[in-house]
C-alpha positions as CSV (number, residue, x, y, z in Angstrom):
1,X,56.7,14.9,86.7
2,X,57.1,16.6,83.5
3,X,60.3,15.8,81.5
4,X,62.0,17.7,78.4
5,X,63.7,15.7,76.0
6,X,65.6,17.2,72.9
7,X,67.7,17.0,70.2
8,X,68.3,19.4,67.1
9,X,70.1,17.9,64.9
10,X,69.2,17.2,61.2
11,X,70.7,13.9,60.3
12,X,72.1,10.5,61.3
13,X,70.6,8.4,64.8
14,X,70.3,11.3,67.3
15,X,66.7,12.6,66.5
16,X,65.3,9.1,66.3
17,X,67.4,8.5,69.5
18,X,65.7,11.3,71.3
19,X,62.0,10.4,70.0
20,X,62.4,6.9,71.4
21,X,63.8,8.2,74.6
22,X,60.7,10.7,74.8
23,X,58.3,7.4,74.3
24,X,60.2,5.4,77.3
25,X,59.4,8.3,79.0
26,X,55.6,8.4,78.5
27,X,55.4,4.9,78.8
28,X,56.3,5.9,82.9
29,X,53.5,6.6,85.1
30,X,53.1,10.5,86.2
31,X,55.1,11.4,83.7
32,X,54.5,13.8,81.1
33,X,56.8,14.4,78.6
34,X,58.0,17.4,75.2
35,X,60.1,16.6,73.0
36,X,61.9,19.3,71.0
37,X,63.0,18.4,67.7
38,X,64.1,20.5,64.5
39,X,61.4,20.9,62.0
40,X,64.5,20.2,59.6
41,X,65.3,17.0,60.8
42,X,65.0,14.1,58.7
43,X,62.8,12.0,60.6
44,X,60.2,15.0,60.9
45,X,59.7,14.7,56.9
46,X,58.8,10.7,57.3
47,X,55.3,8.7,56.6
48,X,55.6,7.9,60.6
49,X,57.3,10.7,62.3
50,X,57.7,11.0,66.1
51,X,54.9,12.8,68.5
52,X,56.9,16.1,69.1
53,X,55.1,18.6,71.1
54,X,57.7,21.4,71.0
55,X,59.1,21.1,67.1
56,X,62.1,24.0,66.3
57,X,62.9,26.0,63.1
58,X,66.9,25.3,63.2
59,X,68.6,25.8,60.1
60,X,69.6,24.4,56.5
61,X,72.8,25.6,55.8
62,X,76.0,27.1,58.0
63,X,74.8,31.1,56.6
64,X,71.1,30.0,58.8
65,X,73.1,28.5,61.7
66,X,74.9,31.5,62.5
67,X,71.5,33.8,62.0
68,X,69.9,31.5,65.0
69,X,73.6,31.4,66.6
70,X,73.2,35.4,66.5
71,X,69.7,35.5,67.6
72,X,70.0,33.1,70.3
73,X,69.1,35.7,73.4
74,X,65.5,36.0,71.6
75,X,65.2,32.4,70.7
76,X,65.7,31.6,74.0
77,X,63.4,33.7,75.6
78,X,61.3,32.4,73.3
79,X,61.8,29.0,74.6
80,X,61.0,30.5,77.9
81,X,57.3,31.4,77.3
82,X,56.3,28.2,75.4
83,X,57.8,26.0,78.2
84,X,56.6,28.1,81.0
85,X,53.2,26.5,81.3
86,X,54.2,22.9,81.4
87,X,57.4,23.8,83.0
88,X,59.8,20.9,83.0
89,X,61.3,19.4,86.0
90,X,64.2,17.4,84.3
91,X,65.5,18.4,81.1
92,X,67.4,15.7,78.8
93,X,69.6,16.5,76.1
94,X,69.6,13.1,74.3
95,X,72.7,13.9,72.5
96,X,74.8,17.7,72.1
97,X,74.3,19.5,69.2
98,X,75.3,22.9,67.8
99,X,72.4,25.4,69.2
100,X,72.4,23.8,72.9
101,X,73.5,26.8,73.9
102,X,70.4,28.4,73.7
103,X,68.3,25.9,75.6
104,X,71.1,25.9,78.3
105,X,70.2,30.0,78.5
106,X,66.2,28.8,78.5
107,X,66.4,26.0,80.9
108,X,68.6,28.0,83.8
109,X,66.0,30.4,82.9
110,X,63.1,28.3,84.1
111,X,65.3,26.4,86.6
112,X,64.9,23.4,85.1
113,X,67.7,20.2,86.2
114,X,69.6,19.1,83.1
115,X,71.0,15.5,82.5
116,X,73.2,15.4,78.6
117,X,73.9,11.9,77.2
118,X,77.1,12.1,75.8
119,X,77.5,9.4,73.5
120,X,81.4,10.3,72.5
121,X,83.8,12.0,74.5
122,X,85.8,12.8,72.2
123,X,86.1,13.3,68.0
124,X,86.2,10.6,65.6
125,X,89.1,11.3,63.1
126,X,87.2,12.7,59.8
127,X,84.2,13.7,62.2
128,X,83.0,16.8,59.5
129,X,82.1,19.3,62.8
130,X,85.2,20.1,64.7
131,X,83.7,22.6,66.4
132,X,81.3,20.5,67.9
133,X,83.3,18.8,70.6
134,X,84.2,22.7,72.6
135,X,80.5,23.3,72.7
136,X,79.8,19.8,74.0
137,X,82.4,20.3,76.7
138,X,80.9,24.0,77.8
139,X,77.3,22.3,78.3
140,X,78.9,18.8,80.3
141,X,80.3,21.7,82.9
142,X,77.2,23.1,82.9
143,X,74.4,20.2,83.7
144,X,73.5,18.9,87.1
145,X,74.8,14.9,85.5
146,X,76.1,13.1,82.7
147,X,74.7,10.3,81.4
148,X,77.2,8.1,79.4
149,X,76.1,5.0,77.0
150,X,79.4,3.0,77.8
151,X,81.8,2.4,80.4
152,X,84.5,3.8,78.2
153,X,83.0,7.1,77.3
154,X,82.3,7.5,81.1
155,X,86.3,7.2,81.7
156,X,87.0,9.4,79.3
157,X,84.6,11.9,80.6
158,X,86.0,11.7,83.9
159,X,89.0,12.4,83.1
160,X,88.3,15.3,80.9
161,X,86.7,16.4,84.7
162,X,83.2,17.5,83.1
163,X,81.1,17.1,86.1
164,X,81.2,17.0,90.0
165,X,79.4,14.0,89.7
166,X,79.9,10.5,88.7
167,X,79.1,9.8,85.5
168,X,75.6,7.5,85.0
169,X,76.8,4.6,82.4
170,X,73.6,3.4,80.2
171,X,73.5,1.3,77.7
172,X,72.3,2.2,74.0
173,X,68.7,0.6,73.9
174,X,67.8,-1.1,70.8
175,X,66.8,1.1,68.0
176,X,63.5,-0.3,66.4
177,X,63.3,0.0,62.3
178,X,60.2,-2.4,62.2
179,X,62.0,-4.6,60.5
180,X,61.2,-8.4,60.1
181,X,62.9,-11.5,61.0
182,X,65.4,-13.0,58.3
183,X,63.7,-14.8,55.5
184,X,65.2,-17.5,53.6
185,X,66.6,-16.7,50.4
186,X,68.7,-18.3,47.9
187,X,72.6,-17.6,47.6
188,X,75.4,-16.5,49.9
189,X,74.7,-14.6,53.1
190,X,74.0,-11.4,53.2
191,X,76.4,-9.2,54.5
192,X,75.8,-5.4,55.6
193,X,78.4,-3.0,56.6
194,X,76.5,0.5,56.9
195,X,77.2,3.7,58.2
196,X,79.9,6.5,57.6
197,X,82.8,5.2,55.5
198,X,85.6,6.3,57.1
199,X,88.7,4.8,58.4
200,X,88.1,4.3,62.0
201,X,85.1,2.4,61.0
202,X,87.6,-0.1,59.8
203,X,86.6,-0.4,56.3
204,X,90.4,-0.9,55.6
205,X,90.0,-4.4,58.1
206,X,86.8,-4.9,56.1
207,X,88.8,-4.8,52.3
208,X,91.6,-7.3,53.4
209,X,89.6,-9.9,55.4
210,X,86.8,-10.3,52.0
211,X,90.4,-10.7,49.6
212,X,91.8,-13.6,51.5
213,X,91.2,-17.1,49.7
214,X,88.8,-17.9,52.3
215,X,86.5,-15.4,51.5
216,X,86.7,-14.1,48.7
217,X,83.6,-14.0,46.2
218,X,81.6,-16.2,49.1
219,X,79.5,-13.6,50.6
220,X,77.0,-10.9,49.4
221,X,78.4,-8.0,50.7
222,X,77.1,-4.4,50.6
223,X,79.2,-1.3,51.7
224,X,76.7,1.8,52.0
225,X,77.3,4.8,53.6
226,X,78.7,8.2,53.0
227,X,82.8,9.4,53.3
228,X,85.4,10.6,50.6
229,X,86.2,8.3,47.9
230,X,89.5,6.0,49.0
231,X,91.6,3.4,48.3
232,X,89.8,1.0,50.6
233,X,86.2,1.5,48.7
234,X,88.3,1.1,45.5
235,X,89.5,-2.5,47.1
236,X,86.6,-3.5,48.0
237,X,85.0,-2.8,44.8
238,X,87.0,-4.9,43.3
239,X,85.7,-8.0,45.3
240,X,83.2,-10.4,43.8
241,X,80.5,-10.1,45.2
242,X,80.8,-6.8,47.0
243,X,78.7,-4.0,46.2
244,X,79.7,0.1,47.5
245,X,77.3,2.1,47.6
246,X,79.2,5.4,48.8
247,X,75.6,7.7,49.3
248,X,73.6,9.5,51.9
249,X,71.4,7.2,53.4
250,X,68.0,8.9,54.5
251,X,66.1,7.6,57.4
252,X,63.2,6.3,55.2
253,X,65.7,3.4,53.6
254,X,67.3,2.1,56.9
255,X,64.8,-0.7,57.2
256,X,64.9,-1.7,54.0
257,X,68.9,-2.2,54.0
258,X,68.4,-4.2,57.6
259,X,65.8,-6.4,55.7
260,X,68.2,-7.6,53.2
261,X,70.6,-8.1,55.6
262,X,71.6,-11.2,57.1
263,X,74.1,-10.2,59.3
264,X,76.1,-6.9,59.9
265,X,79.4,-6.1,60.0
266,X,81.3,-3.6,62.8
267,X,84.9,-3.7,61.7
268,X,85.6,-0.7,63.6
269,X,89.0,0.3,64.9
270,X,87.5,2.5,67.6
271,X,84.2,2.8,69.3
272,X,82.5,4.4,72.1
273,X,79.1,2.1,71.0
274,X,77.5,1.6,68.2
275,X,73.6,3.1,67.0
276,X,74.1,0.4,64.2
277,X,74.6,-2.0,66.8
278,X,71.4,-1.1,68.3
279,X,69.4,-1.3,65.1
280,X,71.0,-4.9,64.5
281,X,70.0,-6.1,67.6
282,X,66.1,-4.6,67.4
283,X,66.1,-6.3,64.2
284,X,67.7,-9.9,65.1
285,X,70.5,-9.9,63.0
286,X,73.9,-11.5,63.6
287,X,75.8,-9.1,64.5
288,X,80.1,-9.7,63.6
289,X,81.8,-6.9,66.0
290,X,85.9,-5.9,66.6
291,X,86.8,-5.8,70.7
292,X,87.3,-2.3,70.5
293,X,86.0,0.8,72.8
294,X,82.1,0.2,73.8
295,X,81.6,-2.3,71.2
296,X,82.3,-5.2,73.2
297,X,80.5,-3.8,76.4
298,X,77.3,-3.1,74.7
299,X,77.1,-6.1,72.9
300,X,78.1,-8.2,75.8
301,X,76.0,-11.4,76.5
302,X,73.8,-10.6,73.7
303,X,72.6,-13.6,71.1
304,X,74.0,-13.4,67.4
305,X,77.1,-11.6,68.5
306,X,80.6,-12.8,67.5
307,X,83.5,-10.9,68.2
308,X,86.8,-10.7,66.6
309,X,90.0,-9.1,66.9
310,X,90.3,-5.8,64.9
311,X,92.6,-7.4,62.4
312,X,91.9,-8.7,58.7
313,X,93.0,-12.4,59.5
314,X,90.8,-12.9,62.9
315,X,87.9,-10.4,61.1
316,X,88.1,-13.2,58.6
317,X,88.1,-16.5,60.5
318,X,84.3,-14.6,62.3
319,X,83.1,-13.8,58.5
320,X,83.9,-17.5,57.5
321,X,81.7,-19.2,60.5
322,X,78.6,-16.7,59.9
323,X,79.4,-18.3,55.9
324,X,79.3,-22.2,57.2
325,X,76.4,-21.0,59.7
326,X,78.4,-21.4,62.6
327,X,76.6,-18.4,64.3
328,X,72.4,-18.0,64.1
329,X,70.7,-14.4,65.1
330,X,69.2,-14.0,68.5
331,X,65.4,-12.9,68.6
332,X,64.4,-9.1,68.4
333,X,65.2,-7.1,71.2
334,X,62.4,-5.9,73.0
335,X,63.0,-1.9,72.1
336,X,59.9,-0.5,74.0
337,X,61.0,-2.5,77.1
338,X,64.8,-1.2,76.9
339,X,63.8,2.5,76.3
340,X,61.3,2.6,79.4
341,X,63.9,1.2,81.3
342,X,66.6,3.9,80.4
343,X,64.4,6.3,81.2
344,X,62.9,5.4,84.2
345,X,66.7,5.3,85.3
346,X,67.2,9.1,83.8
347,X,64.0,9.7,85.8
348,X,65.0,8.8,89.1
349,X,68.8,10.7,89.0
């Protein structure tokens, strides 16, 4: 069987995502397997980039989206005659992007089955690319099954009556930065919270729990990620011992800010599930995580998870037992094991 697995986006988890889905899949016997990123994504410029058979000029800049957007009919057809002579059998979308539309045209071309992983079912308030959620809706109505990573994207999908189907419910395998196990250090522990800094991402929660007496000045704490300045990242500056660092954060540096970390932080106020989450757990960190959305079902029975109330006082009360070492990490997910697994489950649909 020869599966198709792409993604063309240019930042964040979703191109990594795809390349690890594309090695569960070759790790399947008779299987063979492309993978279609953009030549502009991120992890495509690294020192250990991803095998990708079928790599795609996308775009830099909104004035080069709507040029391919434009030329799409021809971009298509010339999707056609590169995928014609390993013709796929089962196309995966391993999350929606912008210029789907154009290997929708391609694959109904070549009669290939399409499964999308949907990984939210709806915007995020700040999400930059309102635009994206109509154009992930028009390719759910049009693939043969929707694959969802938590039980509470799946509802919403369902209701939003996307497919004649029922929706497949996965869970977000853990996401492999090579990083290694925590190593002793001298001073507090070492907090991350990392990701986009925006308020559903509780970074609000985040600012009052680190003031309260309890806390305050007894953790190392770094903030990083990228959102408009705000009175919460002012707060939290104003901490001791908590460092923001309000940056992009290319793919290169990820490991290095889950080495330093002891634990991690999920504050959020709403989830579907959490790509963080899944580094966290690859790398055996503790992992400190609000019951909200997916959070709590993809974290469920894992090691090194606490869970807390999304409030400041019960965030708190989970940040001071990680300080007195009332919660130790779990070992290293096995990644390989998880991704084969997910994909021997896409394989079989």
């Amino acid at each position: 069987m020869h599966v198709l697995v792409w993604h063309w986006g240019r930042f964040g988890g979703h191109p990594r995502f795809a390349a690890r889905l594309a090695d569960g899949f070759r790790a399947l016997p008779d299987t063979t397997v492309t993978l279609s990123l953009s030549r502009q994504a991120e992890i495509m410029a690294g020192a250990h980039k991803p095998t990708c058979e079928l790599p795609i000029s996308t775009y830099r800049n909104h004035l080069g989206f709507l040029a391919r957007l434009l030329g799409g009919p021809f971009m298509a057809l010339g999707l056609v005659l590169r995928l014609r002579r390993n013709r796929p059998a089962l196309a995966v979308c391993a999350a929606p992007g912008p210029l789907d539309a154009v290997m929708l045209l391609a694959l109904r071309l070549l009669g290939t089955r399409l499964l999308v992983i949907v990984h939210d079912a709806d915007s995020h308030p700040g999400d930059g690319m309102p635009f994206l959620m109509p154009l992930q809706r028009m390719l759910c109505r049009r693939a043969d099954r929707l694959v969802a990573l938590s039980s509470h994207v799946a509802r919403r999908l369902t209701e939003q009556a996307l497919s004649r189907l029922s929706v497949i419910v996965a869970t977000h395998p853990p996401m492999d930065f090579a990083v290694p196990p925590p190593q002793p250090h001298p001073g507090p522990v070492r907090l991350l919270f990392f990701g986009r800094l925006l308020p559903y991402k509780g970074i609000d929660l985040l600012a009052e729990a680190l003031a309260l007496p309890v806390l305050a000045g007894q953790l190392a704490v770094r903030v990083v990620g990228s959102g408009p300045e705000s009175a919460e990242l002012d707060a939290l500056r104003q901490i001791p011992g908590v460092a923001v660092e309000n940056r992009w954060v290319d793919e290169a540096e990820i490991g290095d800010l889950l080495t330093w970390s002891d634990a991690i932080v999920l504050p959020y106020t709403e989830a579907s599930q959490s790509g963080v989450a899944a580094a966290a757990l690859a790398a055996g960190r503790v992992v400190i995580a609000t019951r909200v959305g997916g959070l709590e079902e993809q974290l469920a029975d894992q090691p090194g998870v606490l869970f807390c109330d999304p409030n400041a006082i019960d965030l708190a009360h989970a940040l001071a037992v990680l300080r007195d070492g009332g919660i130790t990490p779990g070992p290293p997910a096995d990644a390989a094991r998880s991704w084969r697994a997910m994909a021997e489950t896409l394989r079989i649909v």
